[in-house]
N, C-alpha and C positions, 0 to 999 in steps of 0.2 A: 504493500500500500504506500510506503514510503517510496520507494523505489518510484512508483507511479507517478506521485506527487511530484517528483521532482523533474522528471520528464515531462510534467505538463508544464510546468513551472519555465524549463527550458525553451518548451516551445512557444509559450506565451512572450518571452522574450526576444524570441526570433523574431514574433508576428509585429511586436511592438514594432523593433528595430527595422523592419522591412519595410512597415507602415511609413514607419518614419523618414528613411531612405527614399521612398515615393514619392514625399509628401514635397520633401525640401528637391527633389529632380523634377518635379512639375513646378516647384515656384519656383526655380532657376529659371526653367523652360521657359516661364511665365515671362519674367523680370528681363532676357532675355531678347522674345519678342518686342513687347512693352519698349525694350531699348531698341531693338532694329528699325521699330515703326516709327518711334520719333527720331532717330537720325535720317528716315526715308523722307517725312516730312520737312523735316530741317531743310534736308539736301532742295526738298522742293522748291520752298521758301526761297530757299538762295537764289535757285534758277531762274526764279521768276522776278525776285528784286534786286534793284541798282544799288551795288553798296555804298554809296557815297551818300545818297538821298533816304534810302529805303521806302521809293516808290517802284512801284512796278518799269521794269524794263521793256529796252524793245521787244523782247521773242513774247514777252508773258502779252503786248499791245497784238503782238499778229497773232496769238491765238484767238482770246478774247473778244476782238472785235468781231470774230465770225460768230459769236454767241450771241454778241451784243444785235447784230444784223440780225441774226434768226427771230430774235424776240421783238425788235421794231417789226418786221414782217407778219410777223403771227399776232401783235396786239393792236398792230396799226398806228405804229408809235414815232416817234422822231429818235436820234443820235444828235447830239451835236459835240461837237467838235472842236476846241480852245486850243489853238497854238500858240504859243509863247517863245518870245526869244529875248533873253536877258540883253537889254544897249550896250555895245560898246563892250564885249563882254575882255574878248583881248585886249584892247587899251588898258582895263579894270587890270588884267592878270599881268599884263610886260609891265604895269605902274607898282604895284602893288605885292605880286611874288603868286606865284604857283596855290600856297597855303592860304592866303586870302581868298583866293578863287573860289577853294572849295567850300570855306567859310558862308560865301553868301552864294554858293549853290546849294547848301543846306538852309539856310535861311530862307531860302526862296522855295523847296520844297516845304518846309514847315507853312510857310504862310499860305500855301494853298490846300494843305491839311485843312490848317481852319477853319479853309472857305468855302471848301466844296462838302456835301452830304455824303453818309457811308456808303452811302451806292454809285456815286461817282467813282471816277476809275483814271486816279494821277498817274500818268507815265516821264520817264525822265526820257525823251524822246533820241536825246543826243546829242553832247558837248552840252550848250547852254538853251539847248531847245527844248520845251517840255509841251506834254498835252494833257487835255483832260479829256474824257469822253462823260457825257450828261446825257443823258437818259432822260424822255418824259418831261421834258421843261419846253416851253415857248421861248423862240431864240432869244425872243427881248428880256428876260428873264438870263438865260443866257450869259448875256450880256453884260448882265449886271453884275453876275458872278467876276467875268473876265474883268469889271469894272473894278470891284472889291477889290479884288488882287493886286492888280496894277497899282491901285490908291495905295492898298496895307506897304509895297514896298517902297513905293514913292517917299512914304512920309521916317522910315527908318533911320534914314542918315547914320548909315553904317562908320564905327570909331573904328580907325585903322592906326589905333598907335601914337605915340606922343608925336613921333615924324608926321604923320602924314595927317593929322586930325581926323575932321570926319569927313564923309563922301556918302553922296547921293546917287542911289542907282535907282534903273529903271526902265518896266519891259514894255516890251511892244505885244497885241495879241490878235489874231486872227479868229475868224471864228464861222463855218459853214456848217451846214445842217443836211442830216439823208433824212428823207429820200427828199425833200423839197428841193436840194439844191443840183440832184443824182441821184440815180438808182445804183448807182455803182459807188459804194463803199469811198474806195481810192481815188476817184475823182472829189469826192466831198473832202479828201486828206489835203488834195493839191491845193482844191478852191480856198482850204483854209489856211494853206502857207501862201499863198497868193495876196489873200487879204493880208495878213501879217508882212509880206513885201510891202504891201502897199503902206501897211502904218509906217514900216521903217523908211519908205521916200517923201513921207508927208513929214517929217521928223520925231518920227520913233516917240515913246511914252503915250500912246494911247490905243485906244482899243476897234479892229476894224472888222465888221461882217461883210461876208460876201459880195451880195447886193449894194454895199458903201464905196466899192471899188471904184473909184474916181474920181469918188468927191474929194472939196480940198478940209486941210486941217479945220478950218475956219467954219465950212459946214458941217462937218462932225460936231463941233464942239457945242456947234450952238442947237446942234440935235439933241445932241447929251444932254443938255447944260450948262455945257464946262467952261463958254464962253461969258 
């Protein structure tokens, strides 16, 4: 009987000990995946944002917008379109140094975090060029986003140091709308650096839609207001 007892005893021990071995190879296994999935995410993350800004990049803008098109098509909806180009952006950078540069190319992404809704979609488009895609909004609306933004940097007067004091920057922006302006996606991308040409030959710092292409500064402004 004794004998027996202790044979069960032995075996209840093994069972423990087996249990237990299980238990802690399935929460490795766990702990594990859990770590693989969030580096696969990380890694996504990366892929898709500008490390400089941490907005979305080119490749993450050319997948995206074939979504964005699907869903103006299926809801009956608009896109619209904000390009931006920082003035004068090289003069800023040969005056100023490399690490200023980046300075108020991060600045310049923050301010339009603030400005746009969580469903807008900031792209660092390239060098000093950025976009935004808006969703659902009436251009003149729009607009006024491009407006907000333009203003918020405007009034900055970025400090560059006991040298150089402070300094005033300030973007130019375009802005076309699908399908009003196209039915083709990439044509509405062009019409919108077209406008943006345009603000930068009327002199730069203001904001220009499609349809405004040719008017001068002077009628903008007093379209705006701003006159």
């Amino acid at each position: 009987m004794l004998f027996n007892s202790r044979i069960n005893w032995s075996r209840l021990v093994i069972y423990n000990f087996l249990f237990l071995l299980a238990a802690f190879a399935v929460t490795r296994l766990s702990f594990e995946v859990k770590r693989y999935d969030e580096m696969r995410k990380k890694e996504f993350r990366l892929a898709r944002t500008d490390k400089l800004t941490s907005l979305a990049n080119r490749h993450y803008f050319d997948q995206k917008i074939r979504e964005e098109v699907a869903y103006a098509d299926a809801w009956n909806s608009v896109i619209n379109i904000l390009m931006f180009d920082l003035d004068n952006f090289k003069g800023y950078n040969d005056s100023y140094g490399h690490a200023s540069g980046d300075k108020l190319l991060k600045l310049f992404s923050d301010i339009i975090k603030q400005c746009i809704r969580k469903t807008d979609i900031p792209v660092r488009y390239g060098g000093e060029e950025f976009l935004i895609m808006i969703r659902d909004m009436d251009i003149i609306i729009a607009k006024s986003v491009g407006e907000r933004i333009r203003r918020q940097l405007e009034k900055q007067c970025i400090r560059l140091g006991n040298k150089f004091g402070r300094q005033m920057v300030t973007v130019s922006c375009g802005i076309a709308q699908y399908p009003v302006h196209s039915t083709n996606i990439k044509d509405v991308i062009e019409m919108a650096d077209r406008a943006l040409y345009h603000a930068k030959e009327i002199g730069r710092n203001i904001v220009v839609c499609y349809d405004e292409i040719g008017m001068t500064r002077e009628e903008l402004e007093r379209k705006q207001g701003l006159g």
